[in-house]
N, C-alpha and C positions, 0 to 999 in steps of 0.2 A: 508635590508636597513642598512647602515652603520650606525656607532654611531662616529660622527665629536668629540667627548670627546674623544676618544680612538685612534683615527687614527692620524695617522704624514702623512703631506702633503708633499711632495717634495717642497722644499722653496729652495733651490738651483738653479739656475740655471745651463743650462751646462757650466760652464765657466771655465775652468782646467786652466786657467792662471791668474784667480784671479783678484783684480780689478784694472782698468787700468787709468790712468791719464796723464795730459796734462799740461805741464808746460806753466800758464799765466803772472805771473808777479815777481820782490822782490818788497817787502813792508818795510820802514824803518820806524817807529815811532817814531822821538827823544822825548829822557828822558830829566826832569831839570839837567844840569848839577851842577847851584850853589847851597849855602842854599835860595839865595833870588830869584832862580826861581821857589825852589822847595816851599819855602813858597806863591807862586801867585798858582801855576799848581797844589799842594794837597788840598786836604779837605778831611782830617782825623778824622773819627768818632771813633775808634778806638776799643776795644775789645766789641764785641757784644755776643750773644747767637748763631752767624754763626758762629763768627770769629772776626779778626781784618780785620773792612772794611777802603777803603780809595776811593776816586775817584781823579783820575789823568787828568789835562786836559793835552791834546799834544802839546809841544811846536812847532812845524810840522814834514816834515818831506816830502819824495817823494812814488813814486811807478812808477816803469820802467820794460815794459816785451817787448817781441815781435809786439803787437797790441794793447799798452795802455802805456801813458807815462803822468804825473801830479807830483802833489802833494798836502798833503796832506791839506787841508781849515781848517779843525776845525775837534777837533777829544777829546775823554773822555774814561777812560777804569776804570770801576767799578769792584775795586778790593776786593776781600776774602782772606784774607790768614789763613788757612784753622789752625786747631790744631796741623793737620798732617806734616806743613811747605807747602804745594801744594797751588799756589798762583792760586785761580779760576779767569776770567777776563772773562768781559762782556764788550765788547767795542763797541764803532759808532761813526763812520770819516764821514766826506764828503770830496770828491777826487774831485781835480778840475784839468780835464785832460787839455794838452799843447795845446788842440783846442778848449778848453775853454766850457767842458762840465761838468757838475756836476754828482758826482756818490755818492747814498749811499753805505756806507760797513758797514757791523754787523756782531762781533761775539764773538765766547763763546770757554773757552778753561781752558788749564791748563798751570801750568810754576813750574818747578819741579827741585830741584837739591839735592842731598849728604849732601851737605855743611850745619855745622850747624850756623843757622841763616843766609838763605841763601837770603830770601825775602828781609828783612833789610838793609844784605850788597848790595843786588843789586840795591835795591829803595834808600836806604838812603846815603848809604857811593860811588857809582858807579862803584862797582868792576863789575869785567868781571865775565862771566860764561857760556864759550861757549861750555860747552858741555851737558847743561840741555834739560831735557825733557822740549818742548816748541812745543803743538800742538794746531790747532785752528778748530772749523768747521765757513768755510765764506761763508755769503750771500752778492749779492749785487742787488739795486735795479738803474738802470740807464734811461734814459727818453726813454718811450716805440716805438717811430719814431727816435732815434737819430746814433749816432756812435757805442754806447755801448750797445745796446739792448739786443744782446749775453748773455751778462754779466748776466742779468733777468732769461735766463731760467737754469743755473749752482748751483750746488751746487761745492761748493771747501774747500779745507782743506787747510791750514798752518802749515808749518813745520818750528821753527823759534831757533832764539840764540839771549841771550841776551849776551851785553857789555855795557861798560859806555855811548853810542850812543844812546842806547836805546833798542827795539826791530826791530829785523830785522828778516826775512823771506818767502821764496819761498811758492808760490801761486799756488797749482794747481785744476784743476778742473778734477772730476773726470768723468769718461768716462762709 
């Protein structure tokens, strides 16, 4: 009899090319650009025992791929920025596609750069910073009879760049 404590399972599969994905959409989130948007769109709690938290609502913004074209209805990204500078985001939009469907989207990610004081100048002051680490993992949930129903059975990741625009980033789902 085997002893399942001592034994390593083959958890790989055969897959020599590793994993593959499927280019869905870009996703653009506009940022406040003024001080008097960014005082309506924050709500700044500010150094906590995680972090400095803030939640940002989205002023809007679109999402355009091959098989999905909207924009964004109402959208919040619940932010951490971490001790480390690693700006953690937990966000949820609802997408209102050009034929006039509703989509949840939700996700969880990081947003990362060199620079010091990188969070700040990016949230506060709008500097660019297009070559930061900016990864997401996305869910979405779309009406289960409608256009988008695909959408439901996906998991996809976000690979993104900020600039004074906001957050922007290619959408794909993995395969």
């Amino acid at each position: 009899m085997s002893d399942w404590r001592t034994e390593r399972p083959k958890l790989m599969l055969d897959n020599p090319e590793g994993v593959k994905s499927e280019y869905l959409m870009t996703f653009l989130g506009y940022a406040p650009s003024t001080p008097e948007e960014q005082a309506q769109c924050y709500q700044i709690f500010g150094e906590t025992p995680n972090g400095f938290q803030m939640v940002g609502r989205s002023p809007g913004g679109y999402i355009e791929g091959p098989n999905i074209k909207g924009v964004i209805h109402e959208g919040a990204d619940w932010m951490t920025i971490r001790s480390d500078g690693v700006v953690c985001v937990n966000c949820r939009n609802t997408l209102k596609t050009d034929d006039g469907e509703m989509i949840f989207m939700e996700y969880n990610g990081y947003i990362y750069d060199e620079a010091e004081n990188f969070a700040q100048r990016w949230m506060f002051q709008g500097e660019s910073f297009p070559d930061c680490y900016f990864r997401t993992l996305i869910n979405f949930t779309a009406k289960a009879d409608g256009n988008y129903a695909w959408l439901n059975k996906l998991v996809c990741v976000g690979i993104g760049k900020m600039d004074p625009r906001g957050g922007y980033y290619d959408i794909y789902a993995i395969k």
